[in-house]
Backbone of each chain as ProteinMPNN parsed JSONL, in Angstrom:
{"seq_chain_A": "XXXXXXXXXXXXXXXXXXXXXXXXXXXXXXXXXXXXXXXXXXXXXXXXXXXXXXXXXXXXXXXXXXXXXXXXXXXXXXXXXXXXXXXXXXXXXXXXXXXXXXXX", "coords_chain_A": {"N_chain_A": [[-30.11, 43.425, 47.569], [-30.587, 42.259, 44.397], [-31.579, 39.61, 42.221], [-30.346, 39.539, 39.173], [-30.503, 37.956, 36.833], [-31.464, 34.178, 35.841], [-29.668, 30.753, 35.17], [-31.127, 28.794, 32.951], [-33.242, 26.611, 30.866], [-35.904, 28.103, 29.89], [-39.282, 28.161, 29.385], [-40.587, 29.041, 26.131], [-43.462, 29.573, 25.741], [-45.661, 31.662, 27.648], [-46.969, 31.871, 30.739], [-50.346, 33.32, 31.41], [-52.325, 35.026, 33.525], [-55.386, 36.22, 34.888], [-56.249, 37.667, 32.535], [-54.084, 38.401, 31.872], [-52.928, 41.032, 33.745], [-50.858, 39.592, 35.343], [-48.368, 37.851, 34.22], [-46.056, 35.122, 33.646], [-43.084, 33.565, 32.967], [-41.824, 30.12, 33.037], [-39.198, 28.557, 34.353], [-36.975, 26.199, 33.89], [-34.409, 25.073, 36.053], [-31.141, 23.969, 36.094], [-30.662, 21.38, 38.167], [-32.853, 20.388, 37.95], [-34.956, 21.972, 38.948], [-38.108, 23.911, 39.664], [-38.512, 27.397, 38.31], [-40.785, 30.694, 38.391], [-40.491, 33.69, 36.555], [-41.635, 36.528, 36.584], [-44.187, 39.128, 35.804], [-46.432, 41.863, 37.699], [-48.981, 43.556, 37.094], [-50.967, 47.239, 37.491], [-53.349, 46.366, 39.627], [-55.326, 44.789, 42.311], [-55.009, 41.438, 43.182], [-56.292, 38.094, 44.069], [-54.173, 35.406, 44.558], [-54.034, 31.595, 44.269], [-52.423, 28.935, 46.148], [-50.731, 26.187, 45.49], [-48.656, 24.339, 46.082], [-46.005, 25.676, 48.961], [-44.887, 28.599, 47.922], [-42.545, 30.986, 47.864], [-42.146, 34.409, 47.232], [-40.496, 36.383, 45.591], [-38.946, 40.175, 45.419], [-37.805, 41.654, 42.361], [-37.998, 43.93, 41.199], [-39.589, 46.878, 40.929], [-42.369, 46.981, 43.1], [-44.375, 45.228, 45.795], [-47.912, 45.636, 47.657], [-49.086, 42.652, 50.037], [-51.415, 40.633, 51.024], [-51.82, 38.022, 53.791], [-53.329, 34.926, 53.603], [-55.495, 34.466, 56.177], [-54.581, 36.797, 57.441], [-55.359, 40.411, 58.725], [-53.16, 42.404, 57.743], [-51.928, 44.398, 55.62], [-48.676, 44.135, 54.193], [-45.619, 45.632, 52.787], [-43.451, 44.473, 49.854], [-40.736, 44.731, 48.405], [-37.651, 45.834, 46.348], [-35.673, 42.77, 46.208], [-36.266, 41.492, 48.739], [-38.379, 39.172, 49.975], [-41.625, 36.97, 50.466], [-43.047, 34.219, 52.101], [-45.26, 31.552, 51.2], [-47.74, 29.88, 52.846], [-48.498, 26.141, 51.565], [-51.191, 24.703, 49.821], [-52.744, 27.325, 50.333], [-53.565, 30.936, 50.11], [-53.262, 34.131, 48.699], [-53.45, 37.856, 48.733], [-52.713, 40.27, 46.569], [-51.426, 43.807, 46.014], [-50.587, 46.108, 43.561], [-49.282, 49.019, 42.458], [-47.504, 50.017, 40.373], [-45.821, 48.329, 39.108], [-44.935, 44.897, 39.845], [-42.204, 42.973, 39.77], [-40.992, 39.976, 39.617], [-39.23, 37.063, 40.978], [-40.581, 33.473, 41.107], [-40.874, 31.206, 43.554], [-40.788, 27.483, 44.322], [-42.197, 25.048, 46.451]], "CA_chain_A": [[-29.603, 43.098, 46.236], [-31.929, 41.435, 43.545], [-30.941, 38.555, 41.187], [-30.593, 39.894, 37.683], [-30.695, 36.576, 36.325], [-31.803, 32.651, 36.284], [-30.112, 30.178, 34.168], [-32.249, 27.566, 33.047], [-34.155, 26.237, 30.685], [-37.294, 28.731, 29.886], [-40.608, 28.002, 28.371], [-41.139, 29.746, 25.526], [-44.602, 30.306, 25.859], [-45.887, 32.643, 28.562], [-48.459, 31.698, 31.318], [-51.211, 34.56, 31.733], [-53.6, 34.78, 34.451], [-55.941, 37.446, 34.935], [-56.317, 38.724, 31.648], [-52.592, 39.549, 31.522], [-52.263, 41.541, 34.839], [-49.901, 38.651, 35.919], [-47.775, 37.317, 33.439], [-44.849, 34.944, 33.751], [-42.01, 32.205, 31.815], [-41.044, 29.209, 34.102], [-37.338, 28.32, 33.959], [-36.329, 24.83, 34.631], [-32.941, 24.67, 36.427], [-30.278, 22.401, 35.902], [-30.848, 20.593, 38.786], [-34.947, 19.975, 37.5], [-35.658, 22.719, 39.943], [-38.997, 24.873, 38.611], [-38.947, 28.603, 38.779], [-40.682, 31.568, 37.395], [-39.932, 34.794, 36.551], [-43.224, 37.245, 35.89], [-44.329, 40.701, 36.645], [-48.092, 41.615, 37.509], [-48.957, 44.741, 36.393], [-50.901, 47.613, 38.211], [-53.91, 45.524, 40.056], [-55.451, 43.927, 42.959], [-55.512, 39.992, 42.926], [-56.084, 36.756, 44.818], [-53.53, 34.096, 44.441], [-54.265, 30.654, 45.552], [-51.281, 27.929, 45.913], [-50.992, 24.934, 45.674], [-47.267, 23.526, 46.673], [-45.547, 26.263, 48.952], [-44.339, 29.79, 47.259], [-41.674, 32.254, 47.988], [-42.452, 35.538, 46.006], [-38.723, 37.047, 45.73], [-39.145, 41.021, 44.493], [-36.645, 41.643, 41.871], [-37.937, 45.37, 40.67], [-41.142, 47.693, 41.384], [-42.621, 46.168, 44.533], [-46.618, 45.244, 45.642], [-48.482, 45.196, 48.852], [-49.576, 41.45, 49.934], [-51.828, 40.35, 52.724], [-51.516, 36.35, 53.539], [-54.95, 34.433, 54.183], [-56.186, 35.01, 57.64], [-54.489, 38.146, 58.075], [-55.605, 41.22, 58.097], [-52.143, 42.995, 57.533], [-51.222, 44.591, 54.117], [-47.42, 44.554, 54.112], [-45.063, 45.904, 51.453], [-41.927, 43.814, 49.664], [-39.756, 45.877, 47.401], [-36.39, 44.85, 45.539], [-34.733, 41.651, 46.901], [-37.081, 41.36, 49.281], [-39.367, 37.722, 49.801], [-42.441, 36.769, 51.313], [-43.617, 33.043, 51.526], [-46.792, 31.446, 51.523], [-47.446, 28.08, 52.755], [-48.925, 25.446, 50.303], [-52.699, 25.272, 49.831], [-53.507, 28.686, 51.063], [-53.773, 32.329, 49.329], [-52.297, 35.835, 49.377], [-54.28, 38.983, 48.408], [-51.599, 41.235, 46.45], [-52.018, 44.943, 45.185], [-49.728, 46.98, 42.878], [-49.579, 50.291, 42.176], [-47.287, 50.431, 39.359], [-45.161, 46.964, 38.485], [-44.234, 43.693, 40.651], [-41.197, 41.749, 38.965], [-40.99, 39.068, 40.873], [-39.153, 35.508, 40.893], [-41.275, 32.72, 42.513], [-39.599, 29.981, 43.95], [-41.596, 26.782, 44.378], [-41.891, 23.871, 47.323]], "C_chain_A": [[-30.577, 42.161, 45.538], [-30.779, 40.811, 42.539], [-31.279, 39.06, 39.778], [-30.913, 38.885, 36.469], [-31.046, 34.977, 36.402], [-31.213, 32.147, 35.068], [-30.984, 29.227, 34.416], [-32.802, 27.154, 31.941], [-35.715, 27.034, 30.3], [-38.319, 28.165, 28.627], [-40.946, 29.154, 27.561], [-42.947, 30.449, 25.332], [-45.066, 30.369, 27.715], [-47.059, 31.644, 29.755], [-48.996, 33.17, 31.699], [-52.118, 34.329, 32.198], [-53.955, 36.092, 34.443], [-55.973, 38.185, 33.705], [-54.684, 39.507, 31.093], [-52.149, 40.249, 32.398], [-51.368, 40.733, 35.471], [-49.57, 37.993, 34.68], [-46.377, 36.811, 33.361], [-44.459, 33.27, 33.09], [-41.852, 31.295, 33.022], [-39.991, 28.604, 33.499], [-37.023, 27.233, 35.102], [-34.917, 24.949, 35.146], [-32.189, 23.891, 36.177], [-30.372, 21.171, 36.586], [-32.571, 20.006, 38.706], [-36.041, 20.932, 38.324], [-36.257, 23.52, 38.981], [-39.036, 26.348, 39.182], [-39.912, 29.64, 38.087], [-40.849, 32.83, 37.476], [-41.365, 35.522, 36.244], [-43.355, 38.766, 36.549], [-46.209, 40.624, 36.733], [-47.91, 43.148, 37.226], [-49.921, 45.574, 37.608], [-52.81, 46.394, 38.362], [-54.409, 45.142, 41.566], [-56.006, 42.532, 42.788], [-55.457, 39.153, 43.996], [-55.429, 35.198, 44.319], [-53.576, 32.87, 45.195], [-52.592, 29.56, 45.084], [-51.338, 26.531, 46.274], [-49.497, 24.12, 46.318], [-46.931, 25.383, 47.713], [-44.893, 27.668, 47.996], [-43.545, 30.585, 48.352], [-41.512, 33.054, 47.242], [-40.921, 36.126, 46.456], [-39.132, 38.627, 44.808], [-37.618, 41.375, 43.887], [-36.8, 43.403, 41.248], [-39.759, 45.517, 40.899], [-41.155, 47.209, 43.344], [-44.413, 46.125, 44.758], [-46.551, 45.332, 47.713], [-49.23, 43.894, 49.011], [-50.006, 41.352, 51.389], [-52.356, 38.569, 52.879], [-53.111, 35.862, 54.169], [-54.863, 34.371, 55.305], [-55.443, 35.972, 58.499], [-55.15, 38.979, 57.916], [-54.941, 42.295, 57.691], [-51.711, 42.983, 56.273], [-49.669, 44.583, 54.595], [-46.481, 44.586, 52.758], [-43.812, 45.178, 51.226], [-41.499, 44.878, 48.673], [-38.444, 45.004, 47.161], [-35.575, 44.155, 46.763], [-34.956, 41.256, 48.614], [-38.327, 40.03, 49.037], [-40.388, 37.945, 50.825], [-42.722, 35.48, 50.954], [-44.698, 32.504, 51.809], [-46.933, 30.195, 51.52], [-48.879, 27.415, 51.439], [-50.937, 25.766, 50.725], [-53.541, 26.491, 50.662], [-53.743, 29.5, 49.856], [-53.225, 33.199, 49.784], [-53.282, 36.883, 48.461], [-52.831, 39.809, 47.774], [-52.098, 42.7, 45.44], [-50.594, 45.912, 44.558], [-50.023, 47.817, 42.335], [-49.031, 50.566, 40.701], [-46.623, 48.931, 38.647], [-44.664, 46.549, 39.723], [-42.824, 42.693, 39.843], [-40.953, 41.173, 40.371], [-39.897, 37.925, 39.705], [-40.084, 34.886, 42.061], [-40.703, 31.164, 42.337], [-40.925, 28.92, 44.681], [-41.219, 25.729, 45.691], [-41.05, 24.96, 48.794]], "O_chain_A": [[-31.283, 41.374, 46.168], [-29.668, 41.214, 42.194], [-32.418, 38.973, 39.32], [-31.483, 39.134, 35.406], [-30.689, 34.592, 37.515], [-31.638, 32.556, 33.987], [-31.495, 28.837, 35.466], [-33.44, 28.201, 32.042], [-36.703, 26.329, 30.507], [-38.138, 27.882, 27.442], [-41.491, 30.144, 28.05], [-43.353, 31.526, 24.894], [-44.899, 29.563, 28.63], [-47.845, 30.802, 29.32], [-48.275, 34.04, 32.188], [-52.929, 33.555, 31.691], [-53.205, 37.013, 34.119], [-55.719, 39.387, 33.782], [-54.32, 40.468, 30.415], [-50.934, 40.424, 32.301], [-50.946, 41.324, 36.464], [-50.515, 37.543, 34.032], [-45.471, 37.601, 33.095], [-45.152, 32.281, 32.852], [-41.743, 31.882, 34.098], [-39.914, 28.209, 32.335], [-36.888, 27.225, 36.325], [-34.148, 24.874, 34.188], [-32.679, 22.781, 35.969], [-30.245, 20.082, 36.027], [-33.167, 19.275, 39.498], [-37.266, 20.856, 38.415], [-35.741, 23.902, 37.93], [-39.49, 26.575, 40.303], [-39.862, 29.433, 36.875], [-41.387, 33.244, 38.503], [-42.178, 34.873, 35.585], [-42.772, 39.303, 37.491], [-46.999, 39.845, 36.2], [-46.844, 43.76, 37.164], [-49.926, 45.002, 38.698], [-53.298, 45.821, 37.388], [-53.389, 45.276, 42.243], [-57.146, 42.323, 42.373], [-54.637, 39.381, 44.885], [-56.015, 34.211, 43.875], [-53.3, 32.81, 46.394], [-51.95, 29.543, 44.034], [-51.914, 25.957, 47.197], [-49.674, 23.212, 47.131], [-47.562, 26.334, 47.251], [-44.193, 27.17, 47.115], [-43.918, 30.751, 49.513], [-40.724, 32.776, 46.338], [-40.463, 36.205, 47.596], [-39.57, 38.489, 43.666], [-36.573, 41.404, 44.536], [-35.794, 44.022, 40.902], [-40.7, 44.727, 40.984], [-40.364, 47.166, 44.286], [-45.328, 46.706, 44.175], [-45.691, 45.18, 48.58], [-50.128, 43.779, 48.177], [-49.468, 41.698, 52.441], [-53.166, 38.043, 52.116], [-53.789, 36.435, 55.022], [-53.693, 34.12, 55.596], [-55.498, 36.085, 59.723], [-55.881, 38.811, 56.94], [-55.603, 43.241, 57.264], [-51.217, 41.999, 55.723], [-49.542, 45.216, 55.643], [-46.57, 43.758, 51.852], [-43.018, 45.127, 52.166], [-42.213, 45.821, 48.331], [-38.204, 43.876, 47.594], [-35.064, 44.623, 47.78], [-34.124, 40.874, 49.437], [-39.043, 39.994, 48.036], [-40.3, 38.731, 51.768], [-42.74, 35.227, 49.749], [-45.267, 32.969, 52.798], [-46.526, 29.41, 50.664], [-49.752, 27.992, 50.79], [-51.587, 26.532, 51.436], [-54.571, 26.494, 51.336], [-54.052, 29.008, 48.77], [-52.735, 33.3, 50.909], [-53.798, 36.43, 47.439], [-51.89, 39.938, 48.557], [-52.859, 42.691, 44.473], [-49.707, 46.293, 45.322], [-51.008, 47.737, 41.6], [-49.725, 51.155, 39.872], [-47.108, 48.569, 37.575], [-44.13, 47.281, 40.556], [-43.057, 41.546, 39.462], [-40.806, 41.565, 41.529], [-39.766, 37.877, 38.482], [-40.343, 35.273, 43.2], [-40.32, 30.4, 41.451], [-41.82, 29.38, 45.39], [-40.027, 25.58, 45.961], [-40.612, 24.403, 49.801]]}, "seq_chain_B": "XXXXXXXXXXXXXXXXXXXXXXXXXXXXXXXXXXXXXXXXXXXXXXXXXXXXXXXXXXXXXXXXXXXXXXXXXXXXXXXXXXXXXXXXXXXXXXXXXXXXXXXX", "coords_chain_B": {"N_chain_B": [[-43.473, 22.863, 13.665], [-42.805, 24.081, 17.129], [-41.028, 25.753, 19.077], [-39.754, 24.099, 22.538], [-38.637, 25.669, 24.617], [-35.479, 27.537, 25.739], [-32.282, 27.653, 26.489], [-30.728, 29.141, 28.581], [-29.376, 32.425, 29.966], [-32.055, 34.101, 31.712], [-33.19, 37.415, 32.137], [-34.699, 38.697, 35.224], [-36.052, 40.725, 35.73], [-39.037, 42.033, 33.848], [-39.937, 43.15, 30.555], [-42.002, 45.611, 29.554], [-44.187, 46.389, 27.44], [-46.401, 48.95, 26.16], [-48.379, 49.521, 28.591], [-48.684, 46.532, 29.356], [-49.732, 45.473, 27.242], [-48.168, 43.783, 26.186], [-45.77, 41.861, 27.12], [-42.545, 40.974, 27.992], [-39.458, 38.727, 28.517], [-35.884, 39.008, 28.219], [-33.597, 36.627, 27.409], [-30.168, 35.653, 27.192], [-28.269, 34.119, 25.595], [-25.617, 31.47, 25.731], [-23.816, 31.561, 24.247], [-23.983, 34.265, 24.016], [-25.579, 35.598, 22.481], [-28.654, 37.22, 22.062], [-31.922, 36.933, 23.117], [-35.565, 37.368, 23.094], [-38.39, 35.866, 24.778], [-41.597, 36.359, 24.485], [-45.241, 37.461, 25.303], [-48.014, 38.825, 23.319], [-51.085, 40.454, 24.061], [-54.683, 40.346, 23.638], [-54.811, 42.867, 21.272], [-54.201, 45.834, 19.244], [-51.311, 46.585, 17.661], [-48.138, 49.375, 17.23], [-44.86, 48.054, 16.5], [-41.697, 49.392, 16.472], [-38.869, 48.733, 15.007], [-35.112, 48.388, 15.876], [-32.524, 47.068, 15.26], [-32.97, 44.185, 12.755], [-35.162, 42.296, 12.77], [-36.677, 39.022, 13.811], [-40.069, 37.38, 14.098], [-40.561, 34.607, 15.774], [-43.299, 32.324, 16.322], [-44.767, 30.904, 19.041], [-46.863, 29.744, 20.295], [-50.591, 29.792, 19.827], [-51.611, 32.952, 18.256], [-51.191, 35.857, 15.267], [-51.404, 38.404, 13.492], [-49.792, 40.233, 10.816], [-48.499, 43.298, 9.723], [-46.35, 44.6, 7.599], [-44.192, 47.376, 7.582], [-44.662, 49.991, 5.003], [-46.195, 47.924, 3.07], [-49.567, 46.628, 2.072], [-51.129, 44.795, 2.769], [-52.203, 42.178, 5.622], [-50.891, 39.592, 7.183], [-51.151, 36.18, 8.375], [-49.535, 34.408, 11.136], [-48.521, 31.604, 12.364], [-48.429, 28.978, 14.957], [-45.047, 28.096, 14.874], [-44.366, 29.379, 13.126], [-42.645, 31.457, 11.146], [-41.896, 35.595, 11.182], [-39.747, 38.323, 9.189], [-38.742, 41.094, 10.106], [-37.408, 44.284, 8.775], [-34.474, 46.2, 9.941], [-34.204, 49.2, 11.446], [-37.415, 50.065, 11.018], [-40.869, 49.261, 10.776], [-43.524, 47.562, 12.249], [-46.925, 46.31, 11.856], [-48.409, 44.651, 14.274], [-51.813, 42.936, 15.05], [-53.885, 40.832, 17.45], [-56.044, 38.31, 18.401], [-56.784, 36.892, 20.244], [-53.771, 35.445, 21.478], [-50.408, 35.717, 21.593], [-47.99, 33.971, 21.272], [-44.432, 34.607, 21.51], [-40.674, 34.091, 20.141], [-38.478, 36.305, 19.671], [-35.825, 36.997, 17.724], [-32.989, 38.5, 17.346], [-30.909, 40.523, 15.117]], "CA_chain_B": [[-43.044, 22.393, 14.961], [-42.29, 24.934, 17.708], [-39.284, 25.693, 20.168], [-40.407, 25.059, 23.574], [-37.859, 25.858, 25.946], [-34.781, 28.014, 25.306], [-31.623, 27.816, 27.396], [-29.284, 30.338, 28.938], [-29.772, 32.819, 31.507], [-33.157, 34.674, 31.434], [-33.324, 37.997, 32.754], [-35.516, 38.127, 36.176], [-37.268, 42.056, 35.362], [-39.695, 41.899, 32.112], [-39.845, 44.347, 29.518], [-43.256, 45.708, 29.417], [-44.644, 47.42, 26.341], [-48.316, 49.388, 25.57], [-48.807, 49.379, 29.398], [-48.197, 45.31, 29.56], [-50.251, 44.397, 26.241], [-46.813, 43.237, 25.431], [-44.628, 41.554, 27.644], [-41.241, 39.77, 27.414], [-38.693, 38.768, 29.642], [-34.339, 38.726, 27.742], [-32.832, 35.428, 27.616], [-29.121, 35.422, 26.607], [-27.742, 32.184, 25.046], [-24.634, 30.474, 26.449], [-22.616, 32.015, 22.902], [-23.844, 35.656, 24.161], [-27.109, 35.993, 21.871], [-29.577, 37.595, 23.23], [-33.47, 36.646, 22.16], [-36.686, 37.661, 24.351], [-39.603, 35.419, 25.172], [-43.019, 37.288, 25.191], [-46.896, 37.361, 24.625], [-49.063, 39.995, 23.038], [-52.839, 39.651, 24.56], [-55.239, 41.26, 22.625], [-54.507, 44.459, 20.437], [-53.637, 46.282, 17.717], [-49.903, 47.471, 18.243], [-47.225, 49.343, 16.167], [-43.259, 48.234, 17.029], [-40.656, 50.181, 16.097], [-37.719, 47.812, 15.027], [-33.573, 48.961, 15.324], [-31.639, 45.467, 14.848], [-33.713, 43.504, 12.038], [-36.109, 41.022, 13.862], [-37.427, 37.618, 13.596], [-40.605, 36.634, 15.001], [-41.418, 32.844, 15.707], [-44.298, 32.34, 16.844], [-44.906, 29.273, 19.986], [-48.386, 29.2, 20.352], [-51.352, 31.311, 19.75], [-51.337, 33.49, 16.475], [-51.516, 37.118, 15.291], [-51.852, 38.892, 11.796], [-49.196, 41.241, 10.972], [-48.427, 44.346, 8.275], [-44.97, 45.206, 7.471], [-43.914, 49.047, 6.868], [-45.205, 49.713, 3.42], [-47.398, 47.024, 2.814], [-50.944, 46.78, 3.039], [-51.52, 43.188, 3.274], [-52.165, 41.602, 6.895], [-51.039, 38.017, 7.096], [-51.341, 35.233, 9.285], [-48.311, 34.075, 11.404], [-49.263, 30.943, 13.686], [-47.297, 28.28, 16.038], [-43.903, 27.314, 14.003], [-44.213, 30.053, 11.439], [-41.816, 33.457, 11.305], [-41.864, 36.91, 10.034], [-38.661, 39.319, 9.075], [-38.942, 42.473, 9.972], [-35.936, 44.953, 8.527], [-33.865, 47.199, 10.616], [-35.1, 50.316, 11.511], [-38.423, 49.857, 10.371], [-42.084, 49.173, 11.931], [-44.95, 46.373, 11.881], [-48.41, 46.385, 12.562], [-49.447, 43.758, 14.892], [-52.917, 42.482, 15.836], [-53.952, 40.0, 18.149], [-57.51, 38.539, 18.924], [-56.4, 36.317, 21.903], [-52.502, 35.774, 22.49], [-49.822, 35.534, 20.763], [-46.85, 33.894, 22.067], [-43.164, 34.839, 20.451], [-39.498, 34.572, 20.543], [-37.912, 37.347, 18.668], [-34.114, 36.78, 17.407], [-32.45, 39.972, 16.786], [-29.362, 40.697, 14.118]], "C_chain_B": [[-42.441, 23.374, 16.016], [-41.328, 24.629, 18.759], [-40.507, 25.542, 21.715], [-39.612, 25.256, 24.973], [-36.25, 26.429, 25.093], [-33.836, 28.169, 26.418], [-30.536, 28.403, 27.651], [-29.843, 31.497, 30.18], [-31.014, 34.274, 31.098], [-32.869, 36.067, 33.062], [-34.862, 38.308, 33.5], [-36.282, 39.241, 35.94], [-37.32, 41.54, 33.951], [-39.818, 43.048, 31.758], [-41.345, 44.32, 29.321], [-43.445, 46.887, 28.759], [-46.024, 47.983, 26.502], [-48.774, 48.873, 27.041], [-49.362, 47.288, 29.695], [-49.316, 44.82, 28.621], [-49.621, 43.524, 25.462], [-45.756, 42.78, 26.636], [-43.445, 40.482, 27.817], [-40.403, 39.654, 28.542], [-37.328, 38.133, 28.336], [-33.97, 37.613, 28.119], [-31.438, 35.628, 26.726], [-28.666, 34.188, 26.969], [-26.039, 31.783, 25.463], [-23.605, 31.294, 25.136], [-23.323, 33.795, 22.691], [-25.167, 36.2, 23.418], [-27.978, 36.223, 21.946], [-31.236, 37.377, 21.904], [-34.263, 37.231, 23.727], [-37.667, 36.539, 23.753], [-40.491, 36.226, 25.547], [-44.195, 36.489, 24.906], [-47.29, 38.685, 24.42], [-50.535, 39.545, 23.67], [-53.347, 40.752, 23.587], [-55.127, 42.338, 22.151], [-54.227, 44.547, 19.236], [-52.675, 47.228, 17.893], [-49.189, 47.903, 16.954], [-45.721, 48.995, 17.027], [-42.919, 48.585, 15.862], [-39.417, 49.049, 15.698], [-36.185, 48.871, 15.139], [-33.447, 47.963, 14.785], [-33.007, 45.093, 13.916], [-33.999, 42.239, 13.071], [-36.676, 39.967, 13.334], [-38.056, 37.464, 14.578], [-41.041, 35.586, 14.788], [-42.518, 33.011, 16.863], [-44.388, 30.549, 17.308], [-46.072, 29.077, 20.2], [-49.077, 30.489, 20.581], [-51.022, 31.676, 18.364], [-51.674, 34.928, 16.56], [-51.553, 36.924, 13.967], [-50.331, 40.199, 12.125], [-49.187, 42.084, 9.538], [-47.203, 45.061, 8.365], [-44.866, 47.041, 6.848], [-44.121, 48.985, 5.326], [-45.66, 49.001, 2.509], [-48.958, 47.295, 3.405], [-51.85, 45.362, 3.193], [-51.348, 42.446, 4.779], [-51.816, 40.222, 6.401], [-50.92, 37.72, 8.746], [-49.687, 35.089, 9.71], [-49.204, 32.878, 12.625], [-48.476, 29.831, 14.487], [-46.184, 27.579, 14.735], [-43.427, 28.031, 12.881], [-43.348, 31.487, 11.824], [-42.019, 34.339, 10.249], [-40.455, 37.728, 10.611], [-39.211, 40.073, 9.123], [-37.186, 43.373, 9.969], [-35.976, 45.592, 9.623], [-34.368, 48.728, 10.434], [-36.431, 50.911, 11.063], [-39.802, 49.741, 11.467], [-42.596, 47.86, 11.543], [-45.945, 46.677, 12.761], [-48.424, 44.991, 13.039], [-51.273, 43.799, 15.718], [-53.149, 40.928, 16.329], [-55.369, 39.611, 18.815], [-56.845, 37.382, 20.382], [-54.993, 36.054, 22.522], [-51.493, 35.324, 21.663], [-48.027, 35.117, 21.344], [-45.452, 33.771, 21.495], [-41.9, 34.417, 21.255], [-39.048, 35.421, 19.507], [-36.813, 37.11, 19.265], [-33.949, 38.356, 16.803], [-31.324, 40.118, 16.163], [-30.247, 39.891, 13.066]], "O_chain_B": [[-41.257, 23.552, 15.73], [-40.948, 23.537, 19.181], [-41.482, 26.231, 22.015], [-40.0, 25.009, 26.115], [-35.881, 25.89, 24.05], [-34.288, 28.759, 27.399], [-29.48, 28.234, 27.042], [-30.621, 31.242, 31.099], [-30.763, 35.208, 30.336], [-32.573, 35.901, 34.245], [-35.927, 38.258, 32.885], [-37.47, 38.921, 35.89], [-36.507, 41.005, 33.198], [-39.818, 43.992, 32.549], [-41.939, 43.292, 28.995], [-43.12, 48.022, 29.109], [-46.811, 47.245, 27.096], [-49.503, 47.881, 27.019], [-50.43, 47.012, 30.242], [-49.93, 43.824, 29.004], [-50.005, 42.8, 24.543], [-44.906, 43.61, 26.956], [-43.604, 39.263, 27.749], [-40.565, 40.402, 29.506], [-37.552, 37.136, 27.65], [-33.973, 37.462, 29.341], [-31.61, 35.768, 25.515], [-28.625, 33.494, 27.985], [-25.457, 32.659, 24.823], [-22.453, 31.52, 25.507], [-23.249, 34.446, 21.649], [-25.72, 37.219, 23.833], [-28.658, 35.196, 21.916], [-31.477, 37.547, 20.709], [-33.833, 37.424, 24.864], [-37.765, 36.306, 22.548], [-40.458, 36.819, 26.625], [-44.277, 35.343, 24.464], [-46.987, 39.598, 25.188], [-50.944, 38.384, 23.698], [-52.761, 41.656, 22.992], [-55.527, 43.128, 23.007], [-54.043, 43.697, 18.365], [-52.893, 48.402, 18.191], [-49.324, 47.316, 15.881], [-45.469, 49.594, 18.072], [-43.366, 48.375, 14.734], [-39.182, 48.435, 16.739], [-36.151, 49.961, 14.569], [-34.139, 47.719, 13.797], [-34.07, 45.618, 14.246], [-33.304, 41.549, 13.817], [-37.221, 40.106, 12.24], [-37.571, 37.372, 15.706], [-41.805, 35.347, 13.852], [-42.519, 33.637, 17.923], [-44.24, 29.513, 16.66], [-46.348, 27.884, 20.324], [-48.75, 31.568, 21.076], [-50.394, 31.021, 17.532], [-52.274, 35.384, 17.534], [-51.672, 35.877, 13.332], [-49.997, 40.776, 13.16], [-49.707, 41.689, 8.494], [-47.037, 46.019, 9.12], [-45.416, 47.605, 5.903], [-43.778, 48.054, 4.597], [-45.611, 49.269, 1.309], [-49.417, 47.797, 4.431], [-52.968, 45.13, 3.653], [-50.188, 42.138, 5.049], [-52.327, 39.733, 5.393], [-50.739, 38.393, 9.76], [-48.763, 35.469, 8.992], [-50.114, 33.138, 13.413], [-47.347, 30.32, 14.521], [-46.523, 26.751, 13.889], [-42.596, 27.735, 12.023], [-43.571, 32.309, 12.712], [-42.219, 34.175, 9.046], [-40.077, 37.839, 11.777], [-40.222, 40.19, 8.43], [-36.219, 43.225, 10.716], [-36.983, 45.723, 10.318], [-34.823, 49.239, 9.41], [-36.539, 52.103, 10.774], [-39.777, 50.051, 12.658], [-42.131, 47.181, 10.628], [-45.947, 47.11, 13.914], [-48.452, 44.115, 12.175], [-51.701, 44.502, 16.633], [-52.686, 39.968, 15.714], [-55.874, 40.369, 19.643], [-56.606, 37.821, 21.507], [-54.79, 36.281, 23.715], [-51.812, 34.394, 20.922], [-47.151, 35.906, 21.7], [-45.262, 32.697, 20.924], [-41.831, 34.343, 22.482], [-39.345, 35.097, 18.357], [-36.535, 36.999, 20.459], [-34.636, 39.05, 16.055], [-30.423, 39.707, 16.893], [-29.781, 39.595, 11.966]]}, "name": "protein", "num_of_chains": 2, "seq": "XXXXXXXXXXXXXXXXXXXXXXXXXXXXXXXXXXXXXXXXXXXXXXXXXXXXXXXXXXXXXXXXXXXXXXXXXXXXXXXXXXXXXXXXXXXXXXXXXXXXXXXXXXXXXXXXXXXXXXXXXXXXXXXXXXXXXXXXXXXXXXXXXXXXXXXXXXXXXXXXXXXXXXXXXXXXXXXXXXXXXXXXXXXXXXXXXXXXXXXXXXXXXXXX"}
């Protein structure tokens, strides 16, 4: 099951990395908690992090392979993968990722 | 002076137009009102309007051309354009253009 919704708080303006193949709003919570909502489009990229991530898929789905693996594996709807803090993840999409990413 | 945070519950899939030179993600407002948060990245797009639209513009800027006009104008952080019901607009965009569109 995938979360159809977040309230919260959203930033009206967008963050865009890559030219736009990743594009997503962050939505403050009530409790000051930061999330955000984004899709990447079709693509392969390298994401680096800086606090912890949990990629949550909410529609489409990607293949992601975590720094010093060498294992692609696929998430699909309502489906997570997390990635500890100062590392990276390699991710590739074929057609659309909607994601939530959940921080710390 | 622009909006920069809009609160109510933001839907978690984005709406992706012109193969994602357009993408938004639905926020409905606490009194049922539904607005989207997007960005345009560079182009030259036509939308289609149903509901009559308002775009504010949060940062970034475009040029637009209403159905049966042939004048481009400016639109830039704090400023809006009407667009009627069932109708079109030309947008262009040299680097990003970040909106909320109110609908009714």
């Amino acid at each position: 099951m995938t979360i159809q919704t977040l309230s919260g708080a959203v930033n009206t303006a967008a963050n865009v990395y890559f030219g736009g193949k990743c594009v997503s709003h962050t939505v403050t919570l009530p409790d000051g908690t930061k999330k955000s909502v984004g899709v990447i489009l079709p693509a392969e990229l390298t994401f680096n992090t800086g606090a912890p991530e949990v990629m949550e898929c909410v529609g489409g789905g990607c293949e992601y392979k975590l720094a010093g693996s060498n294992e692609w594996r696929k998430s699909g709807p309502g489906e997570k993968f997390s990635i500890p803090g100062n590392s990276s993840f390699d991710i590739r999409v074929a057609e659309a990722y909607h994601y939530i990413c959940h921080f710390g």
